[in-house]
N, C-alpha and C positions, 0 to 999 in steps of 0.2 A: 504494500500500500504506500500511494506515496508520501511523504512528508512535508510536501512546499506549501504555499498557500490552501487555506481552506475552502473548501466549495460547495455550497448545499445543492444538491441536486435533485428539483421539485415539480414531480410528474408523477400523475395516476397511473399509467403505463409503467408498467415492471420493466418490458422490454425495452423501452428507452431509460427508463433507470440503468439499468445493466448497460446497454450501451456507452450512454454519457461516462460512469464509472469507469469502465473498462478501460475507456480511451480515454480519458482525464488521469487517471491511474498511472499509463501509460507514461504518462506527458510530467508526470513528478508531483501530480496536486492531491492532496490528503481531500475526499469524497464524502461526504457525508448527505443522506437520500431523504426524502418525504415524500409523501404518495398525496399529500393534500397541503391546502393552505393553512387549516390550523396544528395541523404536524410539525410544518417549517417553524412556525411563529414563536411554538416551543422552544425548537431546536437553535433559530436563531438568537434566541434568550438565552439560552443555556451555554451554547457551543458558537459564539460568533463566528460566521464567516467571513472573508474575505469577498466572496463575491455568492451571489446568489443567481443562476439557472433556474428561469420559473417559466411553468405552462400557464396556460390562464383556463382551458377547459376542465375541472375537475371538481367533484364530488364534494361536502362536504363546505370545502371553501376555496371558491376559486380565486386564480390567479390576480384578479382585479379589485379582491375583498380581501385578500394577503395584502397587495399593495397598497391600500390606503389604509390600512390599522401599521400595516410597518411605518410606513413616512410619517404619523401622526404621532408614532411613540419616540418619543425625546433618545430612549438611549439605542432605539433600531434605527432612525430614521435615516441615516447618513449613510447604511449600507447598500453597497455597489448590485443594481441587477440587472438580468441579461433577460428579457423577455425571450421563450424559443416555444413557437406553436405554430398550430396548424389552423386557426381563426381564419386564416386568407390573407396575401401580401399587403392589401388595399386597408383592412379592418386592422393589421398590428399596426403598419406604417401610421395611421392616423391616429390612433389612440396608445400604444404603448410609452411615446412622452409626455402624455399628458396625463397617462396615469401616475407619470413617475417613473418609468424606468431610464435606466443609463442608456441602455442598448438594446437591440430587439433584431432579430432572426426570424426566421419563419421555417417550418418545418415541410419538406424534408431538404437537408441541409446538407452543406460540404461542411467535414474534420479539420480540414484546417480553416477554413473561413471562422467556424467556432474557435480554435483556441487561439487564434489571431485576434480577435475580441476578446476574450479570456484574458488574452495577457495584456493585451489593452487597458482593459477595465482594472485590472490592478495592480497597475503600474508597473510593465515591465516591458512594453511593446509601445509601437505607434497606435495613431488613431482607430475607433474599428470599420472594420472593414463592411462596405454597405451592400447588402444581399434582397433578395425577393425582386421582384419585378417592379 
């Protein structure tokens, strides 16, 4: 596992859980998962990230209801997130800075185009790199 920056990786999907992991893993970043929005909220309470990997479709509490209780809490709000979904190019592009995120992807995605925004987002790379149509 790796031990570089920390990464929450926040998706109802198992299989892109694993994925993300796998190859974040891969790349040197210490992983850590949530399958919903109020799982992360936890986690990111407990175990701060470095950057947070969020879907927005998912059960429980999505990705749009994650980010406005994170930005509004004092000691989460500062932390860095990566919108990555399958909403539609059109629908992340227009709303995932205005919910608050740093950066936003749309799924299904190129591995380096992710961790070229990865390292972007905290501080270790150039700007991210712009995806979706």
């Amino acid at each position: 596992m790796g031990q570089g920056p920390r990464i929450l990786v926040v998706d109802d999907s198992h299989d892109v859980r694993e994925l993300l992991t796998a190859g974040l893993r891969s790349s040197g970043y210490h992983v850590i998962t949530a399958s919903d929005g109020e799982e992360a909220l936890l986690i990111a309470s407990t175990m701060p990230p470095d950057l947070i990997i969020l879907d927005i479709m998912m059960p429980i509490m999505n990705g749009w209801e994650f980010l406005r209780d994170l930005r509004r809490d004092p000691a989460l709000g500062s932390m860095k997130v990566m919108v990555l979904t399958a909403i539609g190019a059109t629908v992340n592009d227009a709303t995932s800075n205005l919910a608050g995120a740093d950066a936003h992807m749309d799924k299904p995605f190129v591995f380096a185009e992710l961790l070229a925004n990865v390292a972007s987002l905290i501080g270790v790379g150039g700007p991210p790199v712009e995806t979706g149509v």
